[in-house]
C-alpha positions as CSV (number, residue, x, y, z in Angstrom):
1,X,0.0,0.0,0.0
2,X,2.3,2.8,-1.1
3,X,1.4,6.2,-0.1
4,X,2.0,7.7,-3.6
5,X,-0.7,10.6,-5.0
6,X,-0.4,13.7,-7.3
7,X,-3.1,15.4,-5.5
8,X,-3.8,17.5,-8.6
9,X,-7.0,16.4,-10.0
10,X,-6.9,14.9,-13.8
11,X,-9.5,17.6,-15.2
12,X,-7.0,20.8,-13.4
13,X,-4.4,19.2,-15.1
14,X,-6.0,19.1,-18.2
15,X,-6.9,22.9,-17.8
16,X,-3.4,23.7,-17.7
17,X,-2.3,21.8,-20.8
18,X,-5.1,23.4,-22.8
19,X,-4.0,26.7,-21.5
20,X,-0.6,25.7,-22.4
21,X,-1.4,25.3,-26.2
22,X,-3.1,28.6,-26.5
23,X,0.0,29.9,-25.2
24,X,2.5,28.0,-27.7
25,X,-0.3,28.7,-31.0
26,X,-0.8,31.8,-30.3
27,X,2.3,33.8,-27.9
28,X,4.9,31.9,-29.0
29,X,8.7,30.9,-26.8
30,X,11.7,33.2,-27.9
31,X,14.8,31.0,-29.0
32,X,17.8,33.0,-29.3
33,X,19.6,31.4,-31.4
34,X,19.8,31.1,-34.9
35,X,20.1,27.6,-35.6
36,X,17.2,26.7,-33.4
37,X,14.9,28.9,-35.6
38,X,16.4,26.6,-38.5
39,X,15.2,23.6,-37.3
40,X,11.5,25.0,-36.3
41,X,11.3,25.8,-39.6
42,X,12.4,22.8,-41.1
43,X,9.7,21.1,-39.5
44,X,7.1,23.4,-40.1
45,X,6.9,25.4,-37.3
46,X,5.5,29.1,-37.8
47,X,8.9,31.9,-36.8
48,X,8.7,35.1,-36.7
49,X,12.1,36.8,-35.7
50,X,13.4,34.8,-32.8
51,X,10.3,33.8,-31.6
52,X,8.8,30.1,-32.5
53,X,4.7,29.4,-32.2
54,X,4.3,25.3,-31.6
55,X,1.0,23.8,-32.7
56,X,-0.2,21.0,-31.2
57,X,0.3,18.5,-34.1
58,X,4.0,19.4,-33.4
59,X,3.9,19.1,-29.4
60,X,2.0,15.3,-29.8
61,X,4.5,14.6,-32.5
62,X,7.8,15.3,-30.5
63,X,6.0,13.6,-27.3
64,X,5.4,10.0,-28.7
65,X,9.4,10.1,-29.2
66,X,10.2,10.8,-25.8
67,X,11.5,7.6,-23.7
68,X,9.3,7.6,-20.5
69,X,12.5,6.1,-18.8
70,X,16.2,6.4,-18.8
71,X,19.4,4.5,-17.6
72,X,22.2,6.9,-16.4
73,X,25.6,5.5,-15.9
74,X,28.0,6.6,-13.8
75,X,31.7,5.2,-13.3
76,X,30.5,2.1,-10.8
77,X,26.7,2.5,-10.1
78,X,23.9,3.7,-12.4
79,X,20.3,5.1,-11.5
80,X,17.1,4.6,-13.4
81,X,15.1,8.0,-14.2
82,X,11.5,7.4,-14.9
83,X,11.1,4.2,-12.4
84,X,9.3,3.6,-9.2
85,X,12.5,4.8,-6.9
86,X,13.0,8.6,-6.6
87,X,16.5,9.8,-7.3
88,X,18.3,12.0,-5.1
89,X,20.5,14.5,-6.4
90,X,22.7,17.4,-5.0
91,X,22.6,21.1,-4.8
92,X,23.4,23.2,-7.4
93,X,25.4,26.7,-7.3
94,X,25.8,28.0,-4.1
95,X,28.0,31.1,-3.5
96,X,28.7,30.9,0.5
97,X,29.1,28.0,2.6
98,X,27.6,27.7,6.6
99,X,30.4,25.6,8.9
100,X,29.5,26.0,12.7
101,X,27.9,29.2,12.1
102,X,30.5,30.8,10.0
103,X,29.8,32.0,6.7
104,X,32.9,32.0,3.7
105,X,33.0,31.9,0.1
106,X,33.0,28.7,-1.3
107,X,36.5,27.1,-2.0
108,X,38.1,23.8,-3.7
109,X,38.6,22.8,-0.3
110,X,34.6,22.8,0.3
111,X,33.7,21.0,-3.3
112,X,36.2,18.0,-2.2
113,X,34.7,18.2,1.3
114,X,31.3,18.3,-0.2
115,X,32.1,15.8,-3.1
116,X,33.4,13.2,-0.6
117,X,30.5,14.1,1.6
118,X,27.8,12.9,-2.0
119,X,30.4,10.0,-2.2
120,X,29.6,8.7,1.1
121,X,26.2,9.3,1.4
122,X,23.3,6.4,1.8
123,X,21.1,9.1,-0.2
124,X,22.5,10.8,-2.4
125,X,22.4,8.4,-5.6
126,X,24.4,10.8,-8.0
127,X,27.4,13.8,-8.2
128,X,27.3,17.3,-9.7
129,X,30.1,19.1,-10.2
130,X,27.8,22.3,-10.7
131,X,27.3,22.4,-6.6
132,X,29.9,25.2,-6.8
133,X,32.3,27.3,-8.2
134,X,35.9,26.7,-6.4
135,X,37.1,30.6,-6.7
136,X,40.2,29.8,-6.4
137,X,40.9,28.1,-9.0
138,X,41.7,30.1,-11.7
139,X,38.9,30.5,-13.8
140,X,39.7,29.2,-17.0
141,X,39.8,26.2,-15.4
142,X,37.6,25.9,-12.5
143,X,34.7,24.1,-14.2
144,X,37.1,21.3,-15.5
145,X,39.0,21.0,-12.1
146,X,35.2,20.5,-10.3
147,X,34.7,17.7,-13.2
148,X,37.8,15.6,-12.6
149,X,37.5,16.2,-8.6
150,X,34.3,14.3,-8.9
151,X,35.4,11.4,-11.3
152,X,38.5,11.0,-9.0
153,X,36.5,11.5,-6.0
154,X,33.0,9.5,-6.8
155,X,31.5,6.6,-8.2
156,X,27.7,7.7,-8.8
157,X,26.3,9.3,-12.0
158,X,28.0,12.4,-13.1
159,X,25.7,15.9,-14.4
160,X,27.6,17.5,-17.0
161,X,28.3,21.2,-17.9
162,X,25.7,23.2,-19.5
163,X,27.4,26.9,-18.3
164,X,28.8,27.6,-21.6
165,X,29.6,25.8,-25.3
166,X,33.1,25.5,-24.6
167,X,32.2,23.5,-20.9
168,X,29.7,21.5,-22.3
169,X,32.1,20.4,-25.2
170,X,34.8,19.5,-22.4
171,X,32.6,18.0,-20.1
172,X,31.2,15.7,-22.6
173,X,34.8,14.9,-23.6
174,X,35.7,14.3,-20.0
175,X,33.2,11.9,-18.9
176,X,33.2,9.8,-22.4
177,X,36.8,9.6,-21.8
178,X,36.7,8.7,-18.7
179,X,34.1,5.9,-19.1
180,X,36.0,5.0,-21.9
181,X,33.1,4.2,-23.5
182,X,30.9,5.8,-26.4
183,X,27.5,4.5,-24.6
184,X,24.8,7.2,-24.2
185,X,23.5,8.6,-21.1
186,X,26.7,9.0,-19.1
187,X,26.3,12.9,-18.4
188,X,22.9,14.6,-17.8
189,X,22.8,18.4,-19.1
190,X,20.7,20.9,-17.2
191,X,19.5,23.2,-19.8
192,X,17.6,26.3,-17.9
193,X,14.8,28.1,-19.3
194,X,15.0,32.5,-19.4
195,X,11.4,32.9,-17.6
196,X,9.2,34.1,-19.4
197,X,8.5,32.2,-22.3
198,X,12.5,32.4,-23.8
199,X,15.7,29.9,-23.8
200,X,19.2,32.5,-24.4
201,X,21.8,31.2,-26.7
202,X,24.1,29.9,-24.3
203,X,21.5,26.7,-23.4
204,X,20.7,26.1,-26.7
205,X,24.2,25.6,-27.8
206,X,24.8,23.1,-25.0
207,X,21.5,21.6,-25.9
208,X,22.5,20.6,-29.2
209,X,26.1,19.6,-28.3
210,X,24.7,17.1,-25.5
211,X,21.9,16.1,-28.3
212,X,25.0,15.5,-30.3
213,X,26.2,13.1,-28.3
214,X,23.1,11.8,-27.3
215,X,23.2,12.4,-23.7
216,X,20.0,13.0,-21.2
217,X,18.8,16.4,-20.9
218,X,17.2,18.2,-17.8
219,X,14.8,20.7,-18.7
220,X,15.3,23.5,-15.6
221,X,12.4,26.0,-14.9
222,X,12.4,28.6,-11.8
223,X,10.4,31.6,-12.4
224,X,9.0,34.2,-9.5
225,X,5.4,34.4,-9.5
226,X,4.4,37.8,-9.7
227,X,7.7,38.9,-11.3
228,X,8.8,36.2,-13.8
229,X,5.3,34.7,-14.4
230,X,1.9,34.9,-13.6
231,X,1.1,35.7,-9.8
232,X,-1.6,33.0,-9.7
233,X,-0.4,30.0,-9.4
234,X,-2.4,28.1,-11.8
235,X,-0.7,30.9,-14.5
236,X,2.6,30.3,-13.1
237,X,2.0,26.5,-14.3
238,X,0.9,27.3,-17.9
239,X,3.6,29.7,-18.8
240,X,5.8,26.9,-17.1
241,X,4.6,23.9,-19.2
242,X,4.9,26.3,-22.1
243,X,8.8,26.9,-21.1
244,X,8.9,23.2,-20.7
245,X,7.3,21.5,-23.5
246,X,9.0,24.3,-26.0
247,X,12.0,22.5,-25.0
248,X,11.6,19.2,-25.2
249,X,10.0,19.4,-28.7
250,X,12.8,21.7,-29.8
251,X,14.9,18.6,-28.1
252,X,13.2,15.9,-30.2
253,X,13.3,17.3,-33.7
254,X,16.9,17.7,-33.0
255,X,17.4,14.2,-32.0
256,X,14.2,11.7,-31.7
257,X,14.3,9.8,-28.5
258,X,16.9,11.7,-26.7
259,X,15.7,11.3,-23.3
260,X,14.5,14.7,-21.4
261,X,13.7,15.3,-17.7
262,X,11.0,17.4,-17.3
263,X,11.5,19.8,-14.3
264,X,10.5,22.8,-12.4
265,X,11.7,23.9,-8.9
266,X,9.7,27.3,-9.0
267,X,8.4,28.6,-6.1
268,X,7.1,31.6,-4.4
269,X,7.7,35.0,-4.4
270,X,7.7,37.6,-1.7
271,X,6.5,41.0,-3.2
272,X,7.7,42.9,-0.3
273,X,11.3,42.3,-1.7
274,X,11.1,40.7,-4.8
275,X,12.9,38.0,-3.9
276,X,12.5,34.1,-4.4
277,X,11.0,32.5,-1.5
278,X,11.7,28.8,-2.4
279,X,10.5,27.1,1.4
280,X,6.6,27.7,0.6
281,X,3.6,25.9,0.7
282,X,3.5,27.3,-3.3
283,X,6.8,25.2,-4.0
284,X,4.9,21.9,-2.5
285,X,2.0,22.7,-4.5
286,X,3.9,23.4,-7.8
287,X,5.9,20.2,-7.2
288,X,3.1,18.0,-6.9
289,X,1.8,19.9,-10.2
290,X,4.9,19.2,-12.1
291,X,4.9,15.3,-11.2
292,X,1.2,15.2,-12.4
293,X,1.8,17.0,-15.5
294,X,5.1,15.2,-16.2
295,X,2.9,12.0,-15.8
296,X,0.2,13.4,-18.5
297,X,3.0,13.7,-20.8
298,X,4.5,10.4,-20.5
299,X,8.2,12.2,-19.6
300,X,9.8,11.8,-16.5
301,X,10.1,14.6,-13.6
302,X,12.2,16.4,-11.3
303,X,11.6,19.0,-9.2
304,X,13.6,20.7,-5.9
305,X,14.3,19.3,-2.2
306,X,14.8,20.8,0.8
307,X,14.3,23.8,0.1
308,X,14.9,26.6,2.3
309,X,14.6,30.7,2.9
310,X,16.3,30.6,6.4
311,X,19.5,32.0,6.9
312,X,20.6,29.1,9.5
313,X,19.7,25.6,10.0
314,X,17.1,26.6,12.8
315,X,13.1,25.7,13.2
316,X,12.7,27.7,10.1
317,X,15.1,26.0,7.4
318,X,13.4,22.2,9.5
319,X,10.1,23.7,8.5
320,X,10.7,25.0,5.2
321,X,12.4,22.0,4.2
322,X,10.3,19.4,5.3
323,X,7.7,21.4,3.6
324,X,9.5,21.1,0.1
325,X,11.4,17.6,0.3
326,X,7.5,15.6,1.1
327,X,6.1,16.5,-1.9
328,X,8.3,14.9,-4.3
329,X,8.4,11.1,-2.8
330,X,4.8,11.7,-2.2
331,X,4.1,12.6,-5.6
332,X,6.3,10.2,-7.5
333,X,8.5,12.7,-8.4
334,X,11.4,10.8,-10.3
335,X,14.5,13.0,-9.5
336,X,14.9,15.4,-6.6
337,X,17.8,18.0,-7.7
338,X,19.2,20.3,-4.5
339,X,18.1,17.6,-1.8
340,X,20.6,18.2,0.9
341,X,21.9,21.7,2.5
342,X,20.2,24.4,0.7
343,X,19.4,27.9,3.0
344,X,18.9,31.6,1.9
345,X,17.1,30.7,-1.1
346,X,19.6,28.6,-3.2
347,X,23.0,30.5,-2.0
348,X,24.0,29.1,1.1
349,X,25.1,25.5,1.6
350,X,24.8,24.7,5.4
351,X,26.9,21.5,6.1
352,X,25.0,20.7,9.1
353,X,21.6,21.4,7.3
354,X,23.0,18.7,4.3
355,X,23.6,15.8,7.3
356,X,19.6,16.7,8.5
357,X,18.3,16.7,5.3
358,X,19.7,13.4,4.5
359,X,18.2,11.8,7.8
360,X,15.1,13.7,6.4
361,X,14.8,12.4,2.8
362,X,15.4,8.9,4.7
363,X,12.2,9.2,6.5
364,X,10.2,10.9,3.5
365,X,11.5,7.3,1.6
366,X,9.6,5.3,4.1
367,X,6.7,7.8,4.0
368,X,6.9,6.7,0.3
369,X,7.0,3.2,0.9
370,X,3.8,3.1,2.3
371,X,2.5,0.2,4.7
372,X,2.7,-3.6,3.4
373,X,-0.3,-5.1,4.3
374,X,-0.1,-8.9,4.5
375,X,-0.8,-12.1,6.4
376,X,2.9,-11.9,7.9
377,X,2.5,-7.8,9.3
378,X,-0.9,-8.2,10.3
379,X,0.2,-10.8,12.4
380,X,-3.2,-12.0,13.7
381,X,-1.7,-14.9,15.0
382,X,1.3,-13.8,17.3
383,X,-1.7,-11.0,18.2
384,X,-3.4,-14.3,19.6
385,X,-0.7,-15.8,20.5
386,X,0.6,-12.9,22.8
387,X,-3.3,-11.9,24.1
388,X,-4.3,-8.9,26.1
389,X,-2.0,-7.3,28.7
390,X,1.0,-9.6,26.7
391,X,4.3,-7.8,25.0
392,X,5.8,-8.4,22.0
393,X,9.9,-7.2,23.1
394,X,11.3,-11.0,22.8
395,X,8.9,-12.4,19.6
396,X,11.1,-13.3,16.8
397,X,8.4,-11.6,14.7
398,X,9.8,-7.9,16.1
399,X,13.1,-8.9,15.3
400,X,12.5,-9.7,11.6
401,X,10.2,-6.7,10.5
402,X,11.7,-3.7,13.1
403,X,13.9,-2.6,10.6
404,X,12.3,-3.3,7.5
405,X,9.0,-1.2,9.0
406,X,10.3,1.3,11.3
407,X,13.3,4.2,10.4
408,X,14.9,5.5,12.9
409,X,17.4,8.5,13.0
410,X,20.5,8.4,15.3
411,X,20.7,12.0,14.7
412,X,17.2,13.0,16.2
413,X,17.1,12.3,20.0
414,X,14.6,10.0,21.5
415,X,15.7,9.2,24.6
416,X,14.9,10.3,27.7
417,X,15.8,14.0,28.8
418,X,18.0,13.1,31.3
419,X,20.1,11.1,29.3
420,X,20.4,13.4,27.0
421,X,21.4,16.1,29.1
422,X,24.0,13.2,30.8
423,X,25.0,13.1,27.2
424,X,26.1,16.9,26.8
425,X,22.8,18.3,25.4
426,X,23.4,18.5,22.4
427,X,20.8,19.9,19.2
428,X,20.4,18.4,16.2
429,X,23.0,21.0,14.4
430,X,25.6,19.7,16.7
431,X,24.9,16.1,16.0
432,X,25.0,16.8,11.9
433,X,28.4,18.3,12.6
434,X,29.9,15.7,14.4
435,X,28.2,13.1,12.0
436,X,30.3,15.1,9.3
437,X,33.1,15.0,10.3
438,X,33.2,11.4,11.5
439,X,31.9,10.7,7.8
440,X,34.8,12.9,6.3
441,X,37.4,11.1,8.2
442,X,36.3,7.4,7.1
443,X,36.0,8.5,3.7
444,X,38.0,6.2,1.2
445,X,38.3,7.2,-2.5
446,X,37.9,5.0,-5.5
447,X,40.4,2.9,-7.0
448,X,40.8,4.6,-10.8
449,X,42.8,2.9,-13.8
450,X,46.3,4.1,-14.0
451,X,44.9,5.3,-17.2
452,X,42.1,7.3,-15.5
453,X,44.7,8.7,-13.1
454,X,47.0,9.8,-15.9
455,X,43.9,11.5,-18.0
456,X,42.5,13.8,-14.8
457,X,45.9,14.9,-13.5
458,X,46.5,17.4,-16.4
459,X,42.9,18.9,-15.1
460,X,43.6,18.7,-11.0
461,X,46.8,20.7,-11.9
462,X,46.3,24.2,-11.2
């Protein structure tokens, strides 16, 4: 008995796509980029200028091409996109790090503490180099370095580089290299929409190269209600899908079947600053949206995690993110991207907040899962057996199924107060940190080729 639901109703959903076309017949998505314009017209498609009107003969046509699942590869493990299990995925692009309440700039001393920490992780199921920019490293070569750290550092599923041509060529290069292989769907490109209604050049040149290569691309919308799109939210989702689906046709005409994640991690938006506000009861409503429209389409989904506003790992960001990371496992979401760690609206990576939140996506997992109702968990014999006023503490029965139906957290406390005052009273941030750093110190890395070895050092040296 999973406990899996979209919540959205079929005939909302259905409101929203018909919405949708009027907006791609009859407003149209701005491509800007030349060659994309090319293509549109190639296939019929009406153009005028840079901007590209999609009828719905050419929306159905580019969706019966799309694969509604997807192996990813990584060095030693792969991950399935599009099946029952929800993949967890890191953060992307944060400018600060949060370390025992002290605030820096990140380093390339926090992506290998943060790469080793994905590495070692029971939750996180792949590695993205994009998490953050090392500053210093010099900066012609900071995206490569961040790409070989990871390959020498991890063993999970590697997202490319979609920040400019030149990174998605290398990091296409890179990771083919390093595979040694010429097998598709060993880099995933994130390929972000311009809210609203637009893709800039830069995307859609990494779009084609990774379509090229035929590698997996993420389609990435965040817009700010009110600002960006709509204020409502039910406008915020059309102009969205719009975004979306404008891609992954452009995606298919370029290359039929090349699988696409559809995604959106838009949230809220707090007028009184203008500013995003990304721990909202809006981002669990959109989410649960995107996974039901995704699921209309036949394509799979992503959308955000933990998600947070606060400025420190305190009630707040627990609040916030709890709010954001339910949604997805409950709505059969198939890839949760910034999972672990995220405050001040995407810019601040707390390392204590990324050891909660994987304890949290842990128990949103076995919210997931359900309850297995069967002869064996029902039990109605040992229930006899045992009778009133009895206790089950010694049955062999609660020795086989604890585990499988209980999760339990060593980080949260549930002892009694006065042990845990006996125990140096210690909160939950304290806990994380320690867990980090005992994590940090048991880390091992991979054993790599001497030919793997030789092919990242020119990259590492800086």
């Amino acid at each position: 008995m999973e406990f899996r639901s979209t919540i959205i109703k079929k005939q909302d959903v259905e409101r929203i796509h018909e919405a949708t076309l009027k907006i791609l017949e009859d407003v149209g998505v701005d491509f800007l980029y030349d060659e994309v314009l090319e293509v549109f017209k190639k296939h019929g498609a009406k153009v005028e200028g840079h901007r590209v009107f999609i009828s719905e003969a050419l929306l159905n046509q580019a969706l019966k091409t799309v694969p509604t699942s997807f192996v990813w590869k990584g060095p030693k493990s792969e991950v399935t996109i599009g099946g029952e299990r929800t993949v967890v995925a890191p953060l992307s692009g944060v400018i600060e790090v949060s370390e025992k309440g002290e605030k820096r700039r990140v380093n390339s001393e926090d992506f290998i503490k943060l790469t080793k920490l994905h590495e070692s992780s029971k939750v996180m199921d792949v590695h993205n180099p994009n998490i953050m920019v090392p500053l210093d490293i010099p900066e012609d070569k900071q995206r490569n370095y961040a790409l070989a750290t990871t390959l020498k550092l991890g063993t999970k599923p590697v997202i490319g580089f979609t920040t400019t041509k030149k990174d998605a060529v290398d990091s296409l290069y890179i990771l083919k290299k390093f595979h040694e292989t010429e097998d598709d769907c060993v880099a995933l490109g994130i390929i972000s929409t311009l809210s609203p209604l637009a893709y800039d050049k830069v995307m859609l040149e990494s779009l084609f190269e990774f379509a090229k290569e035929k590698q997996p691309l993420m389609f990435a919308t965040c817009s700010l209600p009110g600002a960006t799109s709509p204020v409502t939210i039910a406008g915020t989702l059309a102009t969205n899908n719009a975004e979306q689906l404008a891609g992954i046709v452009l995606s298919q005409l370029v290359c039929p079947g090349l699988p696409v994640i559809y995604g959106n991690t838009t949230g809220s938006c707090d007028m009184r600053y203008a500013t995003p506000a990304i721990g909202a009861a809006e981002t669990a409503l959109i989410t649960y949206a995107t996974a039901a429209l995704a699921q209309y389409y036949g394509v799979p989904s992503r959308s955000g995690g933990s998600l947070a506003d606060s400025k420190i790992p305190d009630i707040q960001a627990g609040i916030e993110g709890s709010f954001t990371l339910i949604p997805p496992f409950i709505s059969g979401i198939h890839m949760v991207l910034h999972s672990c760690g995220i405050l001040d609206s995407f810019n601040l990576l707390s390392y204590e907040k990324y050891i909660i939140d994987e304890h949290l996506v842990a128990m949103c997992k076995r919210l997931a899962e359900g309850i297995n109702v069967n002869d064996e968990t029902l039990a109605v014999d040992l229930i006899k057996q045992v009778g009133p006023k009895g206790q089950y503490l010694e049955e062999m029965h609660t020795a086989m199924y604890y585990r499988k139906e209980h999760c339990t957290s060593k980080l949260f406390v549930k002892e009694g107060l006065e042990v845990w005052e006996k125990k140096g009273a210690k909160s939950a941030v304290d806990r994380a940190y320690e867990e980090m750093q005992k994590r940090l110190s048991k880390y091992k890395a991979p054993e790599l080729t001497k030919e793997q070895e030789e092919f990242l050092k020119p990259y590492l040296t800086v």
